[in-house]
Each structure stands twice: as structure tokens, then as C-alpha cells.
C-alpha positions in Angstrom: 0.8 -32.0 -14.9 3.3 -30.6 -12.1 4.8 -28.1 -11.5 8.3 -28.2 -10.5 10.1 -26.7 -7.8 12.2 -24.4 -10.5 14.2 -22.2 -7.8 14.8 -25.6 -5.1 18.6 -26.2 -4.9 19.4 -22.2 -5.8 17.2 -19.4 -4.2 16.9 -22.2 -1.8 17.9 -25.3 -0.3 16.6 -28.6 -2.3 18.3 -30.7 1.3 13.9 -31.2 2.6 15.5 -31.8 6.0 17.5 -28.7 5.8 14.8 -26.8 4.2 12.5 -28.2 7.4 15.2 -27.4 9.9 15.6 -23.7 8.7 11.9 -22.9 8.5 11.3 -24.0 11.5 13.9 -22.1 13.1 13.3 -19.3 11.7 9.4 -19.8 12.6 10.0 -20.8 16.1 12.4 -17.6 16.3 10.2 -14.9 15.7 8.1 -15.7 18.7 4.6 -15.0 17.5 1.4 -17.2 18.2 -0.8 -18.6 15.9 -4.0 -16.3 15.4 -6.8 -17.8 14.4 -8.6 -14.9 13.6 -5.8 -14.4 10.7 -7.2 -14.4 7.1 -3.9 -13.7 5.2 -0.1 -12.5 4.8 1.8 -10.2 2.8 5.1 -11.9 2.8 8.5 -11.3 0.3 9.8 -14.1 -2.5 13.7 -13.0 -2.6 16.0 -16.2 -1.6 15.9 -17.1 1.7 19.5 -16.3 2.7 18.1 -12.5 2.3 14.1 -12.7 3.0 13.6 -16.2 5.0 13.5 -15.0 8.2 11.3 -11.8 7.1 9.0 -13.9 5.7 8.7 -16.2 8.7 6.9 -12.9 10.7 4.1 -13.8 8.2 4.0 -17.0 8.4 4.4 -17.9 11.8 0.8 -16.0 12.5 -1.5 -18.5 10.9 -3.5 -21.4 12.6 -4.0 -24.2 9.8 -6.8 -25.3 12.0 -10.1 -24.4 9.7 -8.1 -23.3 6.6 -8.7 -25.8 3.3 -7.5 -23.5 0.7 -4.5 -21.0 -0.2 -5.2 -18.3 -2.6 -1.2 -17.4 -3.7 -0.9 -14.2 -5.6 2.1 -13.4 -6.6 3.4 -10.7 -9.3 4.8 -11.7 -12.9 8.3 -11.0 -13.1 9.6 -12.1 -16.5 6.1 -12.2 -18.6 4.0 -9.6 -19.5 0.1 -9.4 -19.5 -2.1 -6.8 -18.1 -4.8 -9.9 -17.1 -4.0 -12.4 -13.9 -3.7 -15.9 -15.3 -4.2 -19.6 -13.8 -1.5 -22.4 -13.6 -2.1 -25.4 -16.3 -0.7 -27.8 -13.6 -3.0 -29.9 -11.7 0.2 -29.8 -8.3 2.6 -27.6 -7.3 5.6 -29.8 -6.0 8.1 -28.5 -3.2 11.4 -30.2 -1.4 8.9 -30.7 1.3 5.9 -32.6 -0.1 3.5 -30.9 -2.8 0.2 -28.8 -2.9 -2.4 -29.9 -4.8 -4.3 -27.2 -7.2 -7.9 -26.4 -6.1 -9.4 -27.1 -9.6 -13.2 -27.2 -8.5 -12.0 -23.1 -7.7 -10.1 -22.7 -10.9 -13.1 -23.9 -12.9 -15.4 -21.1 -11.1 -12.7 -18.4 -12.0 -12.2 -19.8 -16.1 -16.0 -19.2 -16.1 -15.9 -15.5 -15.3 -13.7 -14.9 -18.6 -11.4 -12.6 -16.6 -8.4 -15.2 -16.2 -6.1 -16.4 -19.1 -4.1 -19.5 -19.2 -0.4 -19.5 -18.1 1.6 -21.9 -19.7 3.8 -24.4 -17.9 7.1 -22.8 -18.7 6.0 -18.8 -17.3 4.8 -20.5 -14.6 7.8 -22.2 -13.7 10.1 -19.6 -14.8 8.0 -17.4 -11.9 9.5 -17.3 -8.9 6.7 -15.2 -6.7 4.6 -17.8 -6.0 7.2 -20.8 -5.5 8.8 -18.9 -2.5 6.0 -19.0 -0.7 5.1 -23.0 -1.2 8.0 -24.1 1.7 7.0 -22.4 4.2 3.0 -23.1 3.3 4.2 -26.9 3.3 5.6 -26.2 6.6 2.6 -24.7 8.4 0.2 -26.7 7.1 1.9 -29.8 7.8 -0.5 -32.9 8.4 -3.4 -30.6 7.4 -4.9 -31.6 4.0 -5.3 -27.9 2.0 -5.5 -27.2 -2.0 -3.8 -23.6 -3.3 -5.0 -21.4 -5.8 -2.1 -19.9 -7.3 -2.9 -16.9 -9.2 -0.3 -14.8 -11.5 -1.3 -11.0 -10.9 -0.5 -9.2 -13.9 0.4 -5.6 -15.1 -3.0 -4.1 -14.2 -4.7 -1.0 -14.7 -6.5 0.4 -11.4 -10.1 -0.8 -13.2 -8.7 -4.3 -13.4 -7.1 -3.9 -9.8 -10.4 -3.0 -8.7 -12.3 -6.0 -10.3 -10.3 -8.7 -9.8 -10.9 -6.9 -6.0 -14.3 -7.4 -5.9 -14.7 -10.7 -8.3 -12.1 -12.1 -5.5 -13.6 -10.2 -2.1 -16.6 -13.3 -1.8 -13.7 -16.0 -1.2 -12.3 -13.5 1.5 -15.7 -13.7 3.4 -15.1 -17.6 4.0 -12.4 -18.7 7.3 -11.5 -22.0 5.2 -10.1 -19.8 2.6 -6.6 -18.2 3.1 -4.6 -15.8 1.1 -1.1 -15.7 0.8 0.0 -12.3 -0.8 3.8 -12.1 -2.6 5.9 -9.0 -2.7 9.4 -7.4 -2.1 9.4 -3.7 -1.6 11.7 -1.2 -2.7 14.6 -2.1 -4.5 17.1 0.7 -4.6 20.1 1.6 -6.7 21.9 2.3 -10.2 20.8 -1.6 -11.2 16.9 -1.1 -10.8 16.7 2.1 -12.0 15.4 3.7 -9.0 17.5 6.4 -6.6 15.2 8.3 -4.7 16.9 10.0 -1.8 15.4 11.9 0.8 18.8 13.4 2.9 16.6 15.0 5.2 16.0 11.1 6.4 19.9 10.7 6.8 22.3 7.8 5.2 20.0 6.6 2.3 18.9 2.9 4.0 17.1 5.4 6.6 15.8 7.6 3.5 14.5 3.8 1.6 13.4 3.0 5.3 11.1 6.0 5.8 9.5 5.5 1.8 8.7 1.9 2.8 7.3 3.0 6.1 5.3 5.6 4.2 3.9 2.8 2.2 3.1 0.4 4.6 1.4 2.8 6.7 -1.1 3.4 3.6 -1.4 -0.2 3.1 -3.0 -0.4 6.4 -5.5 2.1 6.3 -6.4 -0.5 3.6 -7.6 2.2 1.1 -6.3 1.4 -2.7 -6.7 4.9 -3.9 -4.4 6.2 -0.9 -1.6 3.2 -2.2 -1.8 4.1 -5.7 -1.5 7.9 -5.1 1.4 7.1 -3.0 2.5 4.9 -5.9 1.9 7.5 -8.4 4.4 10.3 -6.0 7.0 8.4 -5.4 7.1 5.3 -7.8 8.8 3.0 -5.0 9.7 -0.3 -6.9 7.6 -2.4 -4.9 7.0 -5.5 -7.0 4.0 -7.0 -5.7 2.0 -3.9 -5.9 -0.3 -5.0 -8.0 -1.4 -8.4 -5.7 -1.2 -6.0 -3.0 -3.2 -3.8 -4.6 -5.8 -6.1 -5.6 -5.6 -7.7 -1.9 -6.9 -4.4 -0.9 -10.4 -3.8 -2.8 -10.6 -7.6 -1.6 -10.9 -6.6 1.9 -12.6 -3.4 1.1 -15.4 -5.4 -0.8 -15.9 -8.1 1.4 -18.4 -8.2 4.2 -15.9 -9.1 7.0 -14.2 -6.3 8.7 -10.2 -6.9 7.7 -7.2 -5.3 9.4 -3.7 -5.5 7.9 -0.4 -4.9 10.2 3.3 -4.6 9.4 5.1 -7.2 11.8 8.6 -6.9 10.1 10.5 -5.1 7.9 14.5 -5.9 7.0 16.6 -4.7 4.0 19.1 -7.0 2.3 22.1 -4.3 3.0 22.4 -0.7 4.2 22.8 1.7 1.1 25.4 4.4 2.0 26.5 5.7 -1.4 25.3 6.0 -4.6 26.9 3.0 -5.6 25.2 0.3 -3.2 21.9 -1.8 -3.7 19.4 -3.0 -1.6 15.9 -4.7 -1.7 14.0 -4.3 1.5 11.3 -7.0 2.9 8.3 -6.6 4.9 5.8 -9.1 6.5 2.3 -8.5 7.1 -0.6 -10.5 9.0 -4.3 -9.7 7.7 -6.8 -10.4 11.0 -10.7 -10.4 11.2 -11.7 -7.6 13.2 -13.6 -8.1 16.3 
């Protein structure tokens, strides 16, 4: 079974030569290196007329050289379960070639009990995970790797913490790589969420200074520091729970991790009340040495 590339020809282009074109523009334009010390991203899913070149700071860092498997964890946007769950498809197809699902690795995480079945339609409906797939296409072109896409639902901090440490083994091993989705705060009257700090200035500096805040606790890499930050200010940081569960990964494992902010961007620059926004960051996860 495959899963189809639901959000091609909308959130982006379904043109693969276009698709390839702008990528690699965007990859080329960043100018990072390859690291080949890099383990995983933190990398937004809006379309790629507002978060494609974001996302390229993420992407650009990592050296397919050693790497055989993706682990994608993206959040669950439009269904609702406090579990993560496992595609039922067998390839996930993109504009630019598709991935092929690491089922030897599924089978080992069915048998822990913790997962649940997503069915094809959630799946597809699901746009976290899909954003990624281009630009993992695009790296990891003429290099033969398998994903793992995992759905991270609406957890508790016990489950965060689990699926942390159930997870924090495949971390340990360089073949493995882990691609982490989320968006970060998404401001104004049509998500519900107007925190505004005036002592910041116009309210895009105000949302800037509660992301930074944020992403400065994600890199101490300490989940109990993110969720009381979470807890404070409620910033409507989608992926929070991937994130979240990235973080007792790398505090479990036995490999020394170290996650740094690269980019961050907002869609537009909030100045009144009656404005929107949805700000992006990108994020390279390194061994330390």
C-alpha cells in the first residue's frame, strides 16, 4: 500500500523538476556544510512558499553518507489520540521519487504494544510528516535509506517520557537519523492565542522573544525545563510533543547530543491585534565530541 503525496500540487509544487530546482536552491543558499557528526533536525511542515527556505537550515546540515534510516515524527493535526501510531503503508511516495517504509523496525515497535495503527486516510490527511519527504528525497538522493514515520500523538508527559526512552536505543546508532516536525508559535484572533509582551516592542518582536525563550530551553535539552515553559506561557508550538519526546530520546541515550537553533523566520510581522503569523525554526542535533 502507498501512500500518496496528499499536499503535492498545493502546499507544494507537484512540477519534480521544479520541486528539485527550488530545494536545491534553497539548500545551496543557506551556505552550511554537511556535518557528519549530525544525528537529527527539528525542521517546520507549513507550505513551502512560507517555511521552505527555513526548513532548508535543517536540512542542508546532514551527510547521507552512513545514514540507512529516517525516523519522521511529526504531530497529528486533524486526529486525535493520546498514543503515537505507525503508517499501514508499506512506501511513502513524493514528486521526487518515494521512500520505502522500514518494516523490519515497524515490526520491533508493534511488538512493544505501545504503537496503534493509523489508517491510510489520517495518514494521508496528515500533513507533518509529508513536508518533510521532498527535501529527505533531495538529500538522500542516490543513497538507498527506509523511513520510519511515526504520528506523535496528544501525550501526557509519562508517555512523552516513554516513548523517550523506548526510542533513545535507535538514537545511539549513526545509520539511524531523525527527522523531527514542528512549526512554532502561531499567533492571532484565528488560533486562539494573543500573548503580548509590549515591553518586547511591536508584537512580531514580543512572538520573537517567546520563541527564542523556547528554543533556548530546547537546547539545554531538559524536557521538564520545555514543559514548564509550556505550561507558563502555552506558546502554540505544534510539534511540541515530537519535540518533546526527541528530548528524553537524547537524554536517555548513551551518546552525548547537542541541539542548536540555525534559523528562525515568521510568515509576516504582527503589528495589530488584527494580524497573524506562524513563525519557523530550524534546528541541527550533533554528537558531541
Amino acid at each position: 500500500m502507498k501512500r500518496q503525496a496528499c499536499h503535492a500540487g498545493s502546499w507544494y509544487t507537484d512540477d519534480a523538476r521544479e520541486l528539485s530546482s527550488e530545494l536545491d536552491t534553497w539548500l545551496h543558499g543557506c551556505g552550511l556544510s554537511r556535518l557528519s557528526n549530525a544525528r537529527a533536525v527539528i525542521a517546520p511542515h507549513a507550505g513551502y512558499r512560507y517555511s521552505g527556505r527555513c526548513a532548508a537550515y535543517a536540512f542542508a546540515n546532514i551527510d547521507p553518507a552512513i545514514i540507512k534510516r529516517i525516523f519522521i515524527l511529526g504531530p497529528s493535526h486533524h486526529y486525535y489520540t493520546c498514543k503515537c501510531a505507525l503508517s499501514k503503508a508499506s512506501t511513502y511516495k513524493t514528486p521526487l521519487g518515494d521512500l520505502p517504509i522500514d518494516t523490519e523496525v515497524y515490526e520491533k515497535l508493534k511488538a512493544t504494544g505501545k504503537f496503534e495503527d493509523m489508517d491510510l486516510n489520517v495518514d494521508e490527511a496528515e500533513h507533518s510528516m509529508e513536508m518533510h519527504l521532498p527535501y529527505l528525497v533531495q538529500v538522500f538522493h542516490g543513497h538507498a535509506v527506509k523511513v520510519v514515520p511515526i504520528l506523535v500523538g496528544a501525550l501526557s508527559s509519562e508517555s512523552e517520557a516513554m516513548y523517550g526512552n523506548l526510542l533513545s536505543k535507535y538514537l545511539d546508532d549513526p545509520a539511524n537519523f531523525f527527522s523531527v516536525s514542528s512549526d512554532f508559535c502561531h499567533w492571532g484572533l484565528r488560533f486562539n492565542y494573543t500573548y503580548y509582551d509590549k515591553k518586547q516592542g511591536p508584537i512580531y518582536k514580543s512572538i520573537e522573544a517567546l520563541d527564542r525563550n523556547g528554543m533556548n530551553i530546547i537546547e539545554t535539552g531538559d524536557p521538564d525545563a520545555f514543559k514548564e515553559y509550556l505550561a507558563e506561557y502555552d506558546n502554540t508550538i505544534c510539534g511540541r510533543h515530537p519535540i518533546a519526546v526527541f528530548m528524553h530520546m537524547a537524554k536517555n541515550c548513551s551518546t552525548k547530543m547537542k541541539i542548536r537553533f540555525v534559523r528562525y523566520e515568521q510568515s509576516s510581522q504582527c503589528k495589530s491585534m488584527r494580524d497573524s503569523s506562524v513563525s519557523y525554526a530550524s534546528a541541527v542535533v550533533t554528537v558531541e565530541e
